[in-house]
C-alpha positions as a Markdown table, in Angstrom:
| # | Residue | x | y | z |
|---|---|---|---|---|
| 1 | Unk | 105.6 | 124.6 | -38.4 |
| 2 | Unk | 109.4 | 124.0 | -37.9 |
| 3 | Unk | 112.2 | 126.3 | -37.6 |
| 4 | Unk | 114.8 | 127.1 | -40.4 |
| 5 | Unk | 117.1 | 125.4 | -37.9 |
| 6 | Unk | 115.1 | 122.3 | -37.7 |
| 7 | Unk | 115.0 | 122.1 | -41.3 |
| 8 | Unk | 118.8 | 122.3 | -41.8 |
| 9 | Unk | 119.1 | 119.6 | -39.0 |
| 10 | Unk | 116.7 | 117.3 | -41.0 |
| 11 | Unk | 118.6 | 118.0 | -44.5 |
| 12 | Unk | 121.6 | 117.8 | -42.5 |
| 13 | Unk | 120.9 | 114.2 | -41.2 |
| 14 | Unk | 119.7 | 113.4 | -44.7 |
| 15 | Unk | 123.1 | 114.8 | -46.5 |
| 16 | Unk | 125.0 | 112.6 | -43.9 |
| 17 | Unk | 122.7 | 109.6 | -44.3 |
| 18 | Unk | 123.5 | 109.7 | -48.4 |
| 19 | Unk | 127.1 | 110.9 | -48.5 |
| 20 | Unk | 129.6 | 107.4 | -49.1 |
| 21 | Unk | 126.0 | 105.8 | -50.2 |
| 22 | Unk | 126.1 | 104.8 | -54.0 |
| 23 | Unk | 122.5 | 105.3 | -56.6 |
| 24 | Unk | 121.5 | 103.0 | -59.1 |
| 25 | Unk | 119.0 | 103.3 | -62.3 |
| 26 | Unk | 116.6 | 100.6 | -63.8 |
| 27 | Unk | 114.1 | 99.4 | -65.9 |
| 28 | Unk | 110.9 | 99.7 | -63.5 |
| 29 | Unk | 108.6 | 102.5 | -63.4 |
| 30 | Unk | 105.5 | 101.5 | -61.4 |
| 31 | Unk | 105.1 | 102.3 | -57.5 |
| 32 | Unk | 107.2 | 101.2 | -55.0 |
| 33 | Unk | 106.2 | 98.8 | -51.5 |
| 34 | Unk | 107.8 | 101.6 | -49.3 |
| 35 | Unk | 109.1 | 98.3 | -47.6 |
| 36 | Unk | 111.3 | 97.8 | -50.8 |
| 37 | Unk | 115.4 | 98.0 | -50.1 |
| 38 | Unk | 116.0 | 97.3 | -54.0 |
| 39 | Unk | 114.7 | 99.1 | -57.3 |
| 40 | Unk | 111.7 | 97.1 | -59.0 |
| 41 | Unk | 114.0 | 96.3 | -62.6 |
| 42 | Unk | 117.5 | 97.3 | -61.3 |
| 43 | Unk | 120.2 | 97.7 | -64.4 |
| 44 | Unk | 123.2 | 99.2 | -63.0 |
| 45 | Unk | 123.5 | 99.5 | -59.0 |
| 46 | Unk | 126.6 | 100.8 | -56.7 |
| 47 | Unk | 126.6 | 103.8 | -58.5 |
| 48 | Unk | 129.0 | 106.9 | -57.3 |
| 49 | Unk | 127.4 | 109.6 | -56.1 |
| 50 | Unk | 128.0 | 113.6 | -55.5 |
| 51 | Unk | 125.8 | 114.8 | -52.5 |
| 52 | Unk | 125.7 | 118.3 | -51.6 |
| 53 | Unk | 123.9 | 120.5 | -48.8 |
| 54 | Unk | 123.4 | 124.3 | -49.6 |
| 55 | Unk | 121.1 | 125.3 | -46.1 |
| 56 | Unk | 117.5 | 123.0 | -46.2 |
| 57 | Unk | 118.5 | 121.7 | -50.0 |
| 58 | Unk | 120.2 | 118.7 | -51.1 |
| 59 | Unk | 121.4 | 118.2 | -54.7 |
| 60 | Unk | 122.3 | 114.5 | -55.5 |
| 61 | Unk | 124.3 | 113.8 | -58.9 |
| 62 | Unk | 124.6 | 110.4 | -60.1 |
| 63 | Unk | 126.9 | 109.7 | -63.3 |
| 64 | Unk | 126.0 | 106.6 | -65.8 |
| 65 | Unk | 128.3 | 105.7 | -68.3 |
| 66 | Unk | 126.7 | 104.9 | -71.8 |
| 67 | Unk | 128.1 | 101.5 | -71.8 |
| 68 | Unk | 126.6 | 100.8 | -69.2 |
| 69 | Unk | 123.0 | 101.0 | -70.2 |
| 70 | Unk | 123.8 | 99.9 | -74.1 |
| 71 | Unk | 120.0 | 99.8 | -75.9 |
| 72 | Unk | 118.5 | 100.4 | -72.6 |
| 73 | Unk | 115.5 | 102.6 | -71.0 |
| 74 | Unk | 115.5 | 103.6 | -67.8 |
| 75 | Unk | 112.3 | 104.3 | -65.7 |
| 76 | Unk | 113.3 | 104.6 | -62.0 |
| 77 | Unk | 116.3 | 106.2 | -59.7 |
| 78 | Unk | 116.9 | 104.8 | -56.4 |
| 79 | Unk | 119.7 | 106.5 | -53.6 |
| 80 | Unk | 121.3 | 104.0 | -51.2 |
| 81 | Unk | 123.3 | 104.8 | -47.9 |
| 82 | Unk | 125.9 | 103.2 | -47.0 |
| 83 | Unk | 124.5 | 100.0 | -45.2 |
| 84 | Unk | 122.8 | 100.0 | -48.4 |
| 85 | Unk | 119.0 | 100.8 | -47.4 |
| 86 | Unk | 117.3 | 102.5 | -50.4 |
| 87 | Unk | 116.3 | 105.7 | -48.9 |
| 88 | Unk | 114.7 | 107.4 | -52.2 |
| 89 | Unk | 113.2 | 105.7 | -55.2 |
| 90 | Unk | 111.8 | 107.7 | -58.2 |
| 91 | Unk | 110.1 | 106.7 | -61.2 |
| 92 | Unk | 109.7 | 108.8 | -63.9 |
| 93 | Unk | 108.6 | 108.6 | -68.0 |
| 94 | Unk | 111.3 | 106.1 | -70.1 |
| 95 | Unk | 114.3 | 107.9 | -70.9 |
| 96 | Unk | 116.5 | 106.2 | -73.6 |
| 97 | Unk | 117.5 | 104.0 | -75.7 |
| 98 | Unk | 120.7 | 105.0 | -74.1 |
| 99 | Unk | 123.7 | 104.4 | -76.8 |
| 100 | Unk | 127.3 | 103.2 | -75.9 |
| 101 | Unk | 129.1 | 106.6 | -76.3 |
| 102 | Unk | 126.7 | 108.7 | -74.3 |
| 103 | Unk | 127.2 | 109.8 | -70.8 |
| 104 | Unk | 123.5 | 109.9 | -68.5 |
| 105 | Unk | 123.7 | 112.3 | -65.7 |
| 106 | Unk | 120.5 | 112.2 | -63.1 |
| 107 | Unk | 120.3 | 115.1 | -60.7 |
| 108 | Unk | 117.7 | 115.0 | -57.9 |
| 109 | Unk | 116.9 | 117.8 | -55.6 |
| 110 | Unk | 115.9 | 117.5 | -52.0 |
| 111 | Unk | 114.3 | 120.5 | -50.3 |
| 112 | Unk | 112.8 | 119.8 | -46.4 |
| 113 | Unk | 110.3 | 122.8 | -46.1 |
């Protein structure tokens, strides 16, 4: 067991790790190598983020723009720091065709229990 302390430490180092890193979305959507530092079918990388920490929980926004992603699926989320190592890849079930005018927003929530 760890402490509630510990746990904010460890979200802590995580928030810090993430904050000025960027995300990125793409096209793959089988498991990772856990040795990967790129997403499998990357479509739009260096994307801004908006990290924050509420106690052990971190919420991670990332914004696409339509235009971006014109026609496009995406399967797969990936968060970068700032060196850019990919800390956090996630696949997940096609979402799109994404059209021109429409704005994507990907939230991922962190909690270290």
């Amino acid at each position: 067991m760890i402490t509630e302390k510990m746990r904010e430490f460890i979200a802590t180092q995580l928030n810090n790790a993430l904050t000025g890193g960027s995300g990125a979305v793409g096209q793959g959507g089988n498991s990772t190598n856990p040795t990967n530092n790129i997403l499998d079918v990357p479509l739009v990388t260096g994307l801004s983020t908006t990290v924050s920490q509420t106690g052990g929980v971190i919420d991670v926004k990332l914004t696409v723009s339509g235009s971006a992603l014109s026609g496009k699926t995406i399967r797969e989320v990936g968060l970068f720091n700032s060196t850019p190592d990919m800390l956090q890849r996630i696949n997940f079930d096609a979402v799109g065709p994404i059209t021109n005018s429409e704005i994507l927003e990907i939230f991922i929530t962190m909690e270290v229990e």
